[in-house]
C-alpha positions as CSV (number, residue, x, y, z in Angstrom):
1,X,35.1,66.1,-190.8
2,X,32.8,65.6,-194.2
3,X,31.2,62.3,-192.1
4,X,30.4,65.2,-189.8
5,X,29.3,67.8,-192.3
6,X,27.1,65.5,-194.2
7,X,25.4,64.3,-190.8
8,X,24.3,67.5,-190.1
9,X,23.1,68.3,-193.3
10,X,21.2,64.9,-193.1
11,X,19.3,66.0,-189.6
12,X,18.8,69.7,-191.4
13,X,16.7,67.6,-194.2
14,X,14.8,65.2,-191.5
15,X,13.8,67.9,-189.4
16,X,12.6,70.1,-193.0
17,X,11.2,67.1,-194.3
18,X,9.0,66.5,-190.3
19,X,6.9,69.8,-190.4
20,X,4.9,71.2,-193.4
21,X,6.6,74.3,-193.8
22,X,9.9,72.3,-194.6
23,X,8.2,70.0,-197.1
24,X,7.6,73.3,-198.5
25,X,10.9,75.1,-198.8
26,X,12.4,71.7,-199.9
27,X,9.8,71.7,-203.0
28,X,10.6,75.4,-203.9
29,X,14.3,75.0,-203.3
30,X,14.5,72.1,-205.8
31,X,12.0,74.1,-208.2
32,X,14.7,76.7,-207.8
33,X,17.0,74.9,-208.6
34,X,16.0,73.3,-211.4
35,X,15.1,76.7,-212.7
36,X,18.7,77.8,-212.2
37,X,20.0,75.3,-214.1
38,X,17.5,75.3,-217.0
39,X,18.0,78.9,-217.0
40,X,21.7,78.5,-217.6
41,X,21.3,75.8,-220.2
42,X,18.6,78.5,-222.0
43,X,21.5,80.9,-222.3
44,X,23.9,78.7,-223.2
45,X,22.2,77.1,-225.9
46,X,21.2,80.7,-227.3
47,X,24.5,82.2,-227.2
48,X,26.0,79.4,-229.4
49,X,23.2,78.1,-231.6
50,X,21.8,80.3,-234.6
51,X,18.4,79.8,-232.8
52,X,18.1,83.9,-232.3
53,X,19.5,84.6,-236.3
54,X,21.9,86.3,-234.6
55,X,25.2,85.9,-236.7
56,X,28.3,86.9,-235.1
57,X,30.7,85.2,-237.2
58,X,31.9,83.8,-241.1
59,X,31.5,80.0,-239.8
60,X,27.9,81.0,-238.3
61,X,26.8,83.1,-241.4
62,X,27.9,80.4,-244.0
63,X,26.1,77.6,-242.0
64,X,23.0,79.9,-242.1
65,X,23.6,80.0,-246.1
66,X,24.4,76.3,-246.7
67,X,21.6,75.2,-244.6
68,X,19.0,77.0,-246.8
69,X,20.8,76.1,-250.3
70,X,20.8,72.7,-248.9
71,X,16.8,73.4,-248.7
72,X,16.9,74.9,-252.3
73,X,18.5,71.9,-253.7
74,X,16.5,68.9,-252.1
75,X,13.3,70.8,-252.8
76,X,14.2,71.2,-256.7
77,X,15.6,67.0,-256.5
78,X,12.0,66.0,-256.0
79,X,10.2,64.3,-258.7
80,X,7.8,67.5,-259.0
81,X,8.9,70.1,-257.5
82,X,6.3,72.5,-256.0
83,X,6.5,76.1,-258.0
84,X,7.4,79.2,-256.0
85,X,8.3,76.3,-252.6
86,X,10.8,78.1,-250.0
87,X,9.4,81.5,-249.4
88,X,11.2,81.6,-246.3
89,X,14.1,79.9,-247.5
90,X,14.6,82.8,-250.3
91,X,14.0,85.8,-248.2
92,X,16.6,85.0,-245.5
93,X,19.2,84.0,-248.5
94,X,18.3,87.2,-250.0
95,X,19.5,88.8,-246.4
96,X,22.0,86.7,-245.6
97,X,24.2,86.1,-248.7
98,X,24.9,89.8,-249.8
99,X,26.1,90.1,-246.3
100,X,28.3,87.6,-246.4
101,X,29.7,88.9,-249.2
102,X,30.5,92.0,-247.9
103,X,31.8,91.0,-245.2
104,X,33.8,88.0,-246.1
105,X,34.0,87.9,-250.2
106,X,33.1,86.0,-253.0
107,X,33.8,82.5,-251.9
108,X,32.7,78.9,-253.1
109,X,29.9,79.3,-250.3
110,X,28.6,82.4,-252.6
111,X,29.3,80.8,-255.5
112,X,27.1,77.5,-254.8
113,X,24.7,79.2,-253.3
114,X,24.6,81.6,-256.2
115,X,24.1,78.6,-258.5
116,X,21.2,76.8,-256.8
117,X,19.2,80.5,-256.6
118,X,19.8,80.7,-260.3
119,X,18.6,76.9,-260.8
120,X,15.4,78.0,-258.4
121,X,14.9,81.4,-260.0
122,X,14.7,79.0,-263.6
123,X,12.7,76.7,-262.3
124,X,10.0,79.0,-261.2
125,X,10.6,81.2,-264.6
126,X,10.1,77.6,-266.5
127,X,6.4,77.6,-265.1
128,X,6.1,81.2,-265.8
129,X,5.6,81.9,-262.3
130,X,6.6,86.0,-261.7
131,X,5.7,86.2,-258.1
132,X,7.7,88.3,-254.9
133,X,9.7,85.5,-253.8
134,X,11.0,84.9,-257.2
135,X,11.8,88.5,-258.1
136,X,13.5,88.5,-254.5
137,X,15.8,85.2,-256.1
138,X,16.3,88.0,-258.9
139,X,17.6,90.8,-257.4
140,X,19.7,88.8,-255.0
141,X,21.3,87.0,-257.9
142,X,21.9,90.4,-259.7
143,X,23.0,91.7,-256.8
144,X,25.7,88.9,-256.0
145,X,26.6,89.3,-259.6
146,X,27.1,93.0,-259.7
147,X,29.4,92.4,-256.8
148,X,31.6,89.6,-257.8
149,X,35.4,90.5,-258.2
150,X,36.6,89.9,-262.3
151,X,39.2,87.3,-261.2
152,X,36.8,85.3,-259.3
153,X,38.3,81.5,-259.9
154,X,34.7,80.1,-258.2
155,X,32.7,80.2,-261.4
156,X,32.1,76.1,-261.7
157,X,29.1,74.8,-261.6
158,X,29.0,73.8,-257.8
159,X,25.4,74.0,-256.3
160,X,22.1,73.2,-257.4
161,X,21.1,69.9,-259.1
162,X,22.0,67.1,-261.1
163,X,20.1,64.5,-262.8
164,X,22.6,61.2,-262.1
165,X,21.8,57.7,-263.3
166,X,22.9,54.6,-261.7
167,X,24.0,53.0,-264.8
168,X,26.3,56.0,-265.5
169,X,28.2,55.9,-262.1
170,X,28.2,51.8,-262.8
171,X,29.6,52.2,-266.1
172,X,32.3,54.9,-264.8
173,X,32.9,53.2,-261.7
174,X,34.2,50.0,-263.5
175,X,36.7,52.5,-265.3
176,X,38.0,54.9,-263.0
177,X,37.5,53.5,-259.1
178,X,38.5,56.4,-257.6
179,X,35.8,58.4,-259.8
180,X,33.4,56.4,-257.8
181,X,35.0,56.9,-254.5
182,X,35.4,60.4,-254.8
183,X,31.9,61.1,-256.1
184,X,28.8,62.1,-253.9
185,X,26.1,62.7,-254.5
186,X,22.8,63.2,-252.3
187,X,20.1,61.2,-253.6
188,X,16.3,61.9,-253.3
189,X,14.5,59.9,-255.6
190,X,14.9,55.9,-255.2
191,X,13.6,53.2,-257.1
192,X,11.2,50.4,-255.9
193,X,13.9,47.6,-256.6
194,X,15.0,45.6,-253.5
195,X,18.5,45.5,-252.0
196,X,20.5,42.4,-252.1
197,X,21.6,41.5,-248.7
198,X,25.5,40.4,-250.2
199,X,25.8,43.8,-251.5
200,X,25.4,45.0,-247.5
């Protein structure tokens, strides 16, 4: 029965394919088609992606925050910064991160993200640039301040940057091997020094 089925559909195509109006429904059909489907992979993607800013849940809010403390932190790792870099960065944090609170509390995602605005909002002070986007850092950090519960056990100092040596994790590492193991650390500046291919 298929064998049969597919030979029909087979002389369909021939005979489309013979004349020049069929060459032409075949060409729209698969143009259809392919619209169909990239249609539906469009909405797809947008539902589930934050590609709209459109934040439906905790787990897509904090990933919006992270990703743009993340950008906070590796922009203040450089070797000289840029003053007043992340515009963007702050304003949607500045949107973002008292909602989140709100909504969800005063986490370790507020808290580290709370610490690396501070760090930025220093930086920028250190310079003794007093421009929008740093006042915005300001208020939001006041803000998330104001807000935070007394008995808030996320006070460390999670977030921002640190200034790490190699000789330091060296000489700790040869101490306490799970300090190294357990330690991470992102690292943006590297030296000029080649690698040894036995330590590989």
């Amino acid at each position: 029965m298929m064998k049969k089925q597919e030979q029909i559909i087979k002389k369909v195509y021939d005979s489309l394919n013979d004349s020049l109006i069929g060459l032409w429904i075949i060409k729209n059909i698969k143009g259809w088609i392919l619209f169909v489907n990239f249609y539906s992979d469009f909405k797809r993607f947008f539902k589930w992606s934050s590609a709209s800013n459109k934040v439906s849940t905790q787990a897509n809010l904090r990933a919006l925050i992270t990703m743009d403390y993340h950008r906070l932190e590796k922009g203040l790792a450089l070797k000289q910064p840029r003053k007043g870099f992340g515009k963007n960065v702050i304003k949607r944090l500045s949107n973002f991160l008292p909602e989140y609170q709100k909504k969800y509390g005063s986490d370790e995602s507020v808290m580290i993200t709370l610490n690396a605005l501070q760090e930025y909002y220093d930086f920028n002070l250190e310079f003794g640039l007093e421009n929008e986007t740093n006042e915005m850092a300001y208020k939001t950090i006041s803000q998330i301040k104001n807000n935070l519960p007394p008995d808030n056990h996320f006070l460390g100092k999670e977030g921002g940057t640190k200034k790490v040596k190699k000789a330091d994790i060296q000489a700790l590492a040869k101490i306490y091997l799970t300090y190294f193991f357990t330690s991470r650390y992102s690292v943006v500046q590297f030296t000029n020094e080649e690698v040894e291919l036995s330590l590989i």
